[in-house]
N, C-alpha and C positions, 0 to 999 in steps of 0.2 A: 465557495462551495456550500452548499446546503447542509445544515445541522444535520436533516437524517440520513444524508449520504453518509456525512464524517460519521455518523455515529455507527451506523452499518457497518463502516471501516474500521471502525475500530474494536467493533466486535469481532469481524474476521481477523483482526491482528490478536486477537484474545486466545481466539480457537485453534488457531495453528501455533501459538504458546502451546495451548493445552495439546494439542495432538502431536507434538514434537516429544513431548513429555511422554506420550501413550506410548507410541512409537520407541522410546529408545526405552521402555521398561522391559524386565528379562520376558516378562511374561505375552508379551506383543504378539510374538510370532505361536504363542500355543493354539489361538483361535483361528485357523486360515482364512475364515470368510471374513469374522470382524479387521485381519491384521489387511485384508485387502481391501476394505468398506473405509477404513481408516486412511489408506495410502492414498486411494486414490481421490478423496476427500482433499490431503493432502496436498496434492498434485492442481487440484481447480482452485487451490484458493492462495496457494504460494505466491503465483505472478501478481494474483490483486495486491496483495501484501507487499508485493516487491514494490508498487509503483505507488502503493500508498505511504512506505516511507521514502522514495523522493521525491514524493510531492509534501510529507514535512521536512524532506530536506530545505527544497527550494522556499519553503513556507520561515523555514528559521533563518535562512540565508538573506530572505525578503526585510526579515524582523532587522540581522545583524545589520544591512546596509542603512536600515533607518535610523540607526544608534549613531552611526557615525556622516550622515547628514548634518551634524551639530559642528563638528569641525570642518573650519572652512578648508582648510588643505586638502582634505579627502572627499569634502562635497561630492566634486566632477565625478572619483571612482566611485561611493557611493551610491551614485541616482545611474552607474550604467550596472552595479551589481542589482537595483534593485528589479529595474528594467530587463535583464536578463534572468531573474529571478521570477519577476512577473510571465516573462513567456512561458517559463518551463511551468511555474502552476498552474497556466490556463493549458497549455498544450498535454501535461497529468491530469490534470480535472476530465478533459474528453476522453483520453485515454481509460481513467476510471471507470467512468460512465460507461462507458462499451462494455469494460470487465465485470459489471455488474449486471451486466444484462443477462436475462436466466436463458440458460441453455433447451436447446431442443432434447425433451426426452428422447429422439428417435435417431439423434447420433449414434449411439453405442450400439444400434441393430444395424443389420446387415441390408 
């Protein structure tokens, strides 16, 4: 994956920290426009986030199965968790990519 993708990623996994935090303060819902500028902010960047952490799942899962490539016992299941590991990062990386793609402003009209 591309440095300034991951890093894009990891700034949307930053911001939905941060607006989870907004979101559950008492004072959230005093503002109605910002408490719904917030949500639905919310709402577009959850699923990215959802797939950018399992694609570090599959990313640590990649790592675990290289560690134990060193023993020969576990060789064989290693190199198929890695290979199973490798699909899912490439098959999340396209996935990502779509999810990054900027929306049509003229969804939300009628």
């Amino acid at each position: 994956m591309k440095k300034s993708i991951y890093d894009r990623l990891e700034q949307l996994a930053e911001r939905l920290a941060e607006l989870d935090g907004l979101l559950g303060s008492e004072h959230a819902a005093s503002d109605m426009d910002n408490y719904r500028k917030l949500t639905r902010e919310h709402a577009e960047i959850a699923p990215v986030v959802a797939l950018f952490a399992a694609y570090r799942r599959a990313s640590a899962d990649f790592s675990a199965a290289g560690e134990m490539l060193h023993d020969p016992e576990m060789k064989e299941l290693a190199q198929a968790e890695q290979a199973s590991a490798a699909e899912d990062m490439a098959r999340l990386e396209g996935e990502l990519q779509k999810a990054l793609l900027p929306r049509d402003p003229n969804d939300e009209k009628n």
